[in-house]
C-alpha positions in Angstrom: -19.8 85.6 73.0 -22.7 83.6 75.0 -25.4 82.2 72.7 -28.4 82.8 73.2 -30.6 80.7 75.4 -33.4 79.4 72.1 -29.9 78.5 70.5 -28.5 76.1 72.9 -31.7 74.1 73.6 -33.1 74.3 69.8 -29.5 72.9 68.1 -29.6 69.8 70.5 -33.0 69.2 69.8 -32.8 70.0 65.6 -29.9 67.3 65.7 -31.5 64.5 67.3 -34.4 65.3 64.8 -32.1 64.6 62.0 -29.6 62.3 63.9 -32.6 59.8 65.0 -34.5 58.8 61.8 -31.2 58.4 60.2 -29.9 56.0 62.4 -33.1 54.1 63.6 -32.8 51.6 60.8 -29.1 50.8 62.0 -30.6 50.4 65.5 -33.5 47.9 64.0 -30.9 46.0 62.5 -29.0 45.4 64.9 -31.6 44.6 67.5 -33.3 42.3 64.6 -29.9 40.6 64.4 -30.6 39.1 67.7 -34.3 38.3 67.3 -36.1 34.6 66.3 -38.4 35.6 63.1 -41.4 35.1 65.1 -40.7 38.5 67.1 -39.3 40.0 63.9 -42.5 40.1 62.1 -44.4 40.6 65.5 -46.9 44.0 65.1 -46.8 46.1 67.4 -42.6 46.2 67.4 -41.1 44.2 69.9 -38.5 46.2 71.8 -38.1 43.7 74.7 -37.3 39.7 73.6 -35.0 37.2 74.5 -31.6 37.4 72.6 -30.1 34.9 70.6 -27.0 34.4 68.1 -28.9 31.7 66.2 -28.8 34.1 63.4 -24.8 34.9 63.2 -24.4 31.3 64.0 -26.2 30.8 60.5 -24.4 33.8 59.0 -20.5 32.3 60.2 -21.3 28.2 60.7 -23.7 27.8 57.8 -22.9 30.0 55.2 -19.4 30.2 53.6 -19.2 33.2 55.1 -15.2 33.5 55.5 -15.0 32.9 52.1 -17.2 36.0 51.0 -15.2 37.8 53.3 -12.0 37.2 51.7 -13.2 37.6 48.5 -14.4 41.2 48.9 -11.4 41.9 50.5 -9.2 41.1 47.4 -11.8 42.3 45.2 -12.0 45.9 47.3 -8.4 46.1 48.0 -7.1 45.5 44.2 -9.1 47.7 42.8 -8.7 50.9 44.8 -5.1 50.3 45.1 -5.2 49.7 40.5 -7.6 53.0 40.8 -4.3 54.6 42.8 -2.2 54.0 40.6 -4.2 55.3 37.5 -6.0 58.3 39.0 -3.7 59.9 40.9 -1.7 60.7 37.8 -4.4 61.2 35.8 -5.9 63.6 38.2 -2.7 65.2 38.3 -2.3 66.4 34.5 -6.3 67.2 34.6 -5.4 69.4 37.5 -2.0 71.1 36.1 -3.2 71.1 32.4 -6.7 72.4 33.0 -8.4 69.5 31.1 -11.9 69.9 31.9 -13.0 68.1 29.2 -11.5 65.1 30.5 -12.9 65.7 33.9 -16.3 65.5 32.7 -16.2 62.6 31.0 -14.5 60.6 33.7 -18.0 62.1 35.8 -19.9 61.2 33.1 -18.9 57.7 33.2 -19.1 58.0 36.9 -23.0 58.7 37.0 -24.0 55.9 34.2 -25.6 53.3 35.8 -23.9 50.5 36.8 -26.0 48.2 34.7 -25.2 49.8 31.6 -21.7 48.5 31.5 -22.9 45.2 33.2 -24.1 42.9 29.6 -20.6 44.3 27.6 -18.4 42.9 30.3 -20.5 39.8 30.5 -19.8 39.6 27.1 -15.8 40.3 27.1 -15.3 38.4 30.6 -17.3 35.4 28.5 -15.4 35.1 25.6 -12.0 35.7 27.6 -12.9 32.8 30.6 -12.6 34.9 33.3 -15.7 34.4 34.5 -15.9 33.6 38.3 -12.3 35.3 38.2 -10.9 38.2 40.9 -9.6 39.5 37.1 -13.5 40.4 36.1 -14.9 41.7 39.8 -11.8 43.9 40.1 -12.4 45.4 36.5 -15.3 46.1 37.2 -14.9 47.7 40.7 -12.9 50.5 39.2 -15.6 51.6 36.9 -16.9 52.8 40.3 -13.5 53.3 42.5 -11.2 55.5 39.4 -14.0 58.0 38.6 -14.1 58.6 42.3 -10.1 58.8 43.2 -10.0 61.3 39.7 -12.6 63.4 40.8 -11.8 63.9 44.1 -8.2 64.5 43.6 -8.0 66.7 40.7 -10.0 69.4 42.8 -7.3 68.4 46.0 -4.2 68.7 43.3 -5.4 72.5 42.1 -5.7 73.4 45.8 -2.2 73.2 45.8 -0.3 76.3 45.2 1.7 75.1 41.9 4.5 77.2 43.2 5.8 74.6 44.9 6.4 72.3 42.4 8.3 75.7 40.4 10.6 75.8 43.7 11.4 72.0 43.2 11.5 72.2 39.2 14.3 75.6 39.4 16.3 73.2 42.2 16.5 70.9 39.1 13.8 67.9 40.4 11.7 66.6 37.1 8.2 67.4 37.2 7.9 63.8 38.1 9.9 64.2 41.6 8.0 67.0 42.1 4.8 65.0 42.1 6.5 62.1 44.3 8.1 64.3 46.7 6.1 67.4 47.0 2.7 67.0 45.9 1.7 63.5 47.0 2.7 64.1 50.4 1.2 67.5 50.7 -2.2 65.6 49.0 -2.2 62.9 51.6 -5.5 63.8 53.2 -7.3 63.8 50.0 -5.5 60.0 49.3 -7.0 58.7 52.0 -10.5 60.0 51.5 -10.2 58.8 47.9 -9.0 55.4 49.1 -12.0 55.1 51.9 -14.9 56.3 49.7 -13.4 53.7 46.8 -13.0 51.3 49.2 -16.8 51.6 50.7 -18.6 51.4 47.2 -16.3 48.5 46.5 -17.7 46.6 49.4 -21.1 47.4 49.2 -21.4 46.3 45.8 -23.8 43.6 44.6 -24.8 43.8 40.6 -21.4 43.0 39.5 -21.0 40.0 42.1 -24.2 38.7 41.4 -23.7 39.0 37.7 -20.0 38.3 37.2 -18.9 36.0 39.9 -20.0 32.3 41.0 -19.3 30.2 44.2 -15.5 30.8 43.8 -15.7 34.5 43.8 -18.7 35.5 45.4 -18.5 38.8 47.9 -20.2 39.4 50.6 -23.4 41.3 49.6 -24.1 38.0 48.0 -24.6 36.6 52.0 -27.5 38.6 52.7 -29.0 37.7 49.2 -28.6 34.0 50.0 -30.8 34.2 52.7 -34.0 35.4 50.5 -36.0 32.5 48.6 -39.1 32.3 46.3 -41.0 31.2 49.4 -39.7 32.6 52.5 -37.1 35.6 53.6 -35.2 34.4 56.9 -35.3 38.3 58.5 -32.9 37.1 60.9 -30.0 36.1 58.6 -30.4 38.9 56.7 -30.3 41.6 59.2 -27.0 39.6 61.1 -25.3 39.1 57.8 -25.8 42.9 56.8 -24.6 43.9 60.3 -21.3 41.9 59.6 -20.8 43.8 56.4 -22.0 47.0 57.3 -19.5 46.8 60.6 -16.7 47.2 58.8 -17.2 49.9 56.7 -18.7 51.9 60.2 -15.5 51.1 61.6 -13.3 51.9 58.4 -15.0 55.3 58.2 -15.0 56.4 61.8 -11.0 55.6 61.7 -10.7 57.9 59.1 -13.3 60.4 59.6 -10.9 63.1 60.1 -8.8 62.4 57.6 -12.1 61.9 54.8 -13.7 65.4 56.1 -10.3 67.1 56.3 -10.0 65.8 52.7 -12.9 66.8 51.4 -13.0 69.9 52.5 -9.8 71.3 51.3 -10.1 70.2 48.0 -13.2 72.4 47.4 -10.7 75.5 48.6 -8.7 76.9 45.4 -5.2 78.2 45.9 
């Protein structure tokens, strides 16, 4: 059926009134990347300057850049791939056994602040020298990334009919082969937008880096903060630094798009 006429001008233009202030700030960003601080802090805006990579050349020559790329790597890697291999069973028996009371209080935990378990591990990581260690950040990182991968796939796991883990079970596989064989291939979509989402809020994290980690260990949020003194904020560094560490996660997420919204979706479908 033809839509109406109101319907096919007014949908274009509600979506670029809720597509444009979203991504304006990604747009100033980047364009501020490429600006002296002179025209940053110019009012009115300036739209039209002369480009330079001064700033990136700060961000990759001056600052140990590399380094704080390498370490959130490891940092973001290890822990979603630990989170794996803790969730996804635990979401598992939440999912076949019906422990909701479990459920909540791995989303419980999930919704504390971060801060709140920030002074205890302080403490622990202290006392057991691993300060400055990838042991402590990656810890840490799945107080955030295993509350995600449980949620998300216990709801994926009860979407799936349980009668084909019966099939499997009467053709006399374990309930463990079942899991391997039947279940975790059939959950793969919801895997990988477990894996992404974990992966993102590793990356983006800053308290526990700050806090837990020193020159060794330092990830990348940490590149943006080292641009900010008492006295001055250089504008430039900061915006090309967070447009190196926001790339990736753009990138990252509009590989898997599909995959995260195919994911997402399903598991809110019972049966």
């Amino acid at each position: 059926m033809k839509k109406p006429l109101w319907f096919r001008i007014g949908f274009p233009i509600l979506v670029l009134v809720i597509v444009v202030p979203m991504l304006f700030p990604f747009l100033w960003m980047f364009l501020s990347s490429f600006k002296v601080q002179v025209d940053i802090i110019a009012w009115p805006p300036k739209f039209f300057f002369s480009p330079t990579t001064q700033n990136y050349h700060k961000v990759f020559a001056e600052q140990n850049f590399m380094l704080y790329l390498k370490n959130s790597g490891v940092v973001g890697i290890a822990s979603v791939v630990l989170s794996l291999v803790i969730g996804l069973p635990a979401a598992y028996s939440i999912a076949r056994f019906r422990q909701k009371k479990l459920l909540m209080v791995i989303l419980v935990a999930r919704l504390m602040p971060g801060i709140s378990f920030l002074m205890p591990w302080y403490i622990v990581f202290s006392r057991l020298h691993l300060m400055d260690s990838y042991t402590a950040l990656i810890l840490s990182h799945m107080l955030i990334a295993l509350p995600v991968v449980v949620w998300i796939m216990s709801s994926y796991f009860e979407s799936i009919p349980i009668e084909l883990e019966d099939s499997a079970m009467v053709d006399g596989a374990t309930r463990q082969r079942a899991f391997w064989s039947i279940v975790l291939p059939l959950s793969m979509p919801g895997v990988v937008t477990a894996t992404t989402l974990s992966f993102i809020f590793s990356w983006n994290n800053f308290m526990f880096s700050q806090v837990l980690s020193m020159e060794k260990t330092r990830t990348l949020p940490i590149a943006v903060y080292n641009f900010m003194s008492y006295a001055e904020v250089d504008w430039g560094g900061v915006m090309a630094a967070a447009v190196a560490i926001v790339m990736p996660a753009i990138i990252l997420t509009m590989i898997f798009q599909k995959y995260v919204v195919k994911g997402l979706t399903m598991g809110a479908v019972k049966g």
